[in-house]
C-alpha positions as CSV (number, residue, x, y, z in Angstrom):
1,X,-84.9,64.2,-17.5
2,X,-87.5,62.3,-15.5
3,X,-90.5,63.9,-16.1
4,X,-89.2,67.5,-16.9
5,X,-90.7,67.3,-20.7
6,X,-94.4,67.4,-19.2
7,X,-93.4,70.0,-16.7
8,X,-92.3,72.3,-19.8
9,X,-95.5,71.0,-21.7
10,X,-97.8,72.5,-18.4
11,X,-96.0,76.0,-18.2
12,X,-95.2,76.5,-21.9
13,X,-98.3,78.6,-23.0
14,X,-98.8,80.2,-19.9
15,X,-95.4,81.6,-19.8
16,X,-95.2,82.8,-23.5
17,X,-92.8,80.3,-23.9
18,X,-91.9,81.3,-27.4
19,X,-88.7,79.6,-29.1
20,X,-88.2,77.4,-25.9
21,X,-86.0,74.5,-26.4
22,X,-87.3,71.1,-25.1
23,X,-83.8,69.8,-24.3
24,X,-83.6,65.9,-22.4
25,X,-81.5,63.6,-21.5
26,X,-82.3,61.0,-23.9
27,X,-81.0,60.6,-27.4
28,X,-82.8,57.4,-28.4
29,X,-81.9,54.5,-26.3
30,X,-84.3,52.6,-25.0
31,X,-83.2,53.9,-21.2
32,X,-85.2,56.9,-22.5
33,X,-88.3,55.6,-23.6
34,X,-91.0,56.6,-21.3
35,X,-93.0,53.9,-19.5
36,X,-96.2,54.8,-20.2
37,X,-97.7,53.0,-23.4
38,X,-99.1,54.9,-26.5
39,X,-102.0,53.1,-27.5
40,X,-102.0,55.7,-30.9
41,X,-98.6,55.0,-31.1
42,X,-98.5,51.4,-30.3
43,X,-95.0,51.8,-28.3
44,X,-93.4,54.0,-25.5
45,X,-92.7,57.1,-26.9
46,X,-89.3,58.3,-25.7
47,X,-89.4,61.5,-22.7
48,X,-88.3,64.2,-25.6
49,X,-90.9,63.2,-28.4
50,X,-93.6,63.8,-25.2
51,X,-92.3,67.1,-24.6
52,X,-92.4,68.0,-27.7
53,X,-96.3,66.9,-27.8
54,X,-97.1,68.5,-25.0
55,X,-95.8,71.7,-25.3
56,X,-97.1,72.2,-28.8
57,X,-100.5,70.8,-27.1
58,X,-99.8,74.1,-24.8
59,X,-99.9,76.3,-27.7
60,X,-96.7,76.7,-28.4
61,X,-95.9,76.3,-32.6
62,X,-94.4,73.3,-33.4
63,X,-91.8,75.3,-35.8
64,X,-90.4,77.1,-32.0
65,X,-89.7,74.1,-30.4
66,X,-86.4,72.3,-30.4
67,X,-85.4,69.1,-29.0
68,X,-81.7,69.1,-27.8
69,X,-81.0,65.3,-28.9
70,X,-77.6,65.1,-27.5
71,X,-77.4,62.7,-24.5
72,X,-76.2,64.3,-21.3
73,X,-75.7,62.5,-18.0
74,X,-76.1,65.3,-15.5
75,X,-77.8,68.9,-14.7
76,X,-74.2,70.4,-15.6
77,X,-73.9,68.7,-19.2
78,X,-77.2,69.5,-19.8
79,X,-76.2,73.7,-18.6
80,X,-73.3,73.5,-21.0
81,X,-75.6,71.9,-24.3
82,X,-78.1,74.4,-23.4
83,X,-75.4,77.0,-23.0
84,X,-74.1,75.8,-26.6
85,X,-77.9,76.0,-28.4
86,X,-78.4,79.7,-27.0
87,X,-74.9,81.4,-28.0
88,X,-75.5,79.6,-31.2
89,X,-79.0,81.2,-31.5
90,X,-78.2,84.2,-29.8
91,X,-80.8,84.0,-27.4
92,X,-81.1,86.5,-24.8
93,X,-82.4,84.2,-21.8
94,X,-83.0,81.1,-20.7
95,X,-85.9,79.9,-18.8
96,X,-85.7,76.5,-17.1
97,X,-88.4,74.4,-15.8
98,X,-88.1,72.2,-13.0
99,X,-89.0,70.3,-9.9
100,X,-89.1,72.1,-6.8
101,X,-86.5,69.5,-5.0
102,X,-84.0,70.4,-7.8
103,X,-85.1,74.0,-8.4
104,X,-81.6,75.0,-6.3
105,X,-79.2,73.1,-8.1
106,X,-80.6,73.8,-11.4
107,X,-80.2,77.5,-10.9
108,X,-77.2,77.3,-9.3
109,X,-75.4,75.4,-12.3
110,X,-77.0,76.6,-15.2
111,X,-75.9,80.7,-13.2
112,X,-72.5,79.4,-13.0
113,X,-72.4,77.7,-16.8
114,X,-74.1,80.8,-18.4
115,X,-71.8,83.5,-16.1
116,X,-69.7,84.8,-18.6
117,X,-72.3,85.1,-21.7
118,X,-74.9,87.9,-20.9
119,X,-77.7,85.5,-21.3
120,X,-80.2,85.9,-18.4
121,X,-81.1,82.4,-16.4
122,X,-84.4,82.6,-15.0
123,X,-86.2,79.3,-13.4
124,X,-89.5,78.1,-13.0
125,X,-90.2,76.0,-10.0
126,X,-93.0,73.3,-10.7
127,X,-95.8,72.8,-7.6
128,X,-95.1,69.5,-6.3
129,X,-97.4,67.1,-7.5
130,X,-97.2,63.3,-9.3
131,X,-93.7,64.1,-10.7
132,X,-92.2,65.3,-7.5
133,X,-92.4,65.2,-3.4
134,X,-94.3,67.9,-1.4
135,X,-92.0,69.5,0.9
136,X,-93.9,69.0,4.2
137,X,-94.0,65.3,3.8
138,X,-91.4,64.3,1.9
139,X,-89.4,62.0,4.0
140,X,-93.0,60.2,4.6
141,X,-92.9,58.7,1.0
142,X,-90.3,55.7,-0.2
143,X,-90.2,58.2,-3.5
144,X,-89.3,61.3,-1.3
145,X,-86.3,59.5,0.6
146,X,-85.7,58.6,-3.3
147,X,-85.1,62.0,-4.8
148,X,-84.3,64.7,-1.8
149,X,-81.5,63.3,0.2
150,X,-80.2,62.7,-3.1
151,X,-80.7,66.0,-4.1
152,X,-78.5,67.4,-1.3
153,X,-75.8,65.4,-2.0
154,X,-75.6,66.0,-5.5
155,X,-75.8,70.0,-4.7
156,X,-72.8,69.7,-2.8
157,X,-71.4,67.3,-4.6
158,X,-71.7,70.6,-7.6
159,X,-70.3,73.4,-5.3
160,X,-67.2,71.5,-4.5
161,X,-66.5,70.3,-8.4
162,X,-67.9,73.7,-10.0
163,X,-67.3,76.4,-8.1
């Protein structure tokens, strides 16, 4: 999840994000703890319990978010549990919130998971920033060589295994 929970936490008032689902890729391990210390807290909370925080610091109700606690290991596990929480809740769309370096493959996998159910994928592209590279100067960064190459690979990586 990286830092996805306190991209949903920025665009979740704004967008009227009413009965959004904070979903991560942590389930309680310590791999998912984020590395910043609470001092209130006196520990690292883990990336999903932040979300949560900040999104309901956004203005959304506490009682309309939910955390997806199930770990997944990739963008396409995490389509299919999200895919699982809205036929259960018979949500009408989906809204997802992400980087702008992994805006593509996002849409493109969580389109091709959601396909067949009549539930409308839309995405929000975060402005680069802290969390993520700036596309003019990327490849001038150790952290841009980190996540876009990457990025590339992985998306073709996803058309070849899910078309």
């Amino acid at each position: 999840m990286g830092r996805r929970g306190s991209v949903l936490g920025e665009h979740a008032s704004a967008d009227g994000a009413e009965g959004l689902a904070a979903r991560g890729r942590c389930a309680g391990d310590d791999r998912c703890r984020a590395a910043v210390w609470s001092q209130i807290e006196q520990r690292n909370p883990f990336f999903n319990e932040r979300a949560r925080k900040e999104i309901t610091e956004a203005g959304v109700p506490g009682d309309k978010v939910d955390l997806l606690m199930q770990p997944v290991s990739s963008t396409h596990e995490e389509a299919e549990l999200v895919k699982q929480y809205a036929v259960d809740h018979a949500l009408k769309s989906v809204l997802i919130v992400t980087s702008a370096y992994h805006s593509r493959r996002a849409l493109w996998t969580f389109s091709r998971v959601f396909r067949d159910t009549g539930i409308q994928v839309g995405l929000i592209r975060v402005d680069p920033g802290d969390q993520s590279p700036r596309p003019a100067t990327w490849w001038l960064t150790r952290r841009g060589w980190r996540f876009v190459p990457t990025e590339y690979v992985k998306l073709l990586y996803y058309v070849v295994k899910y078309r």
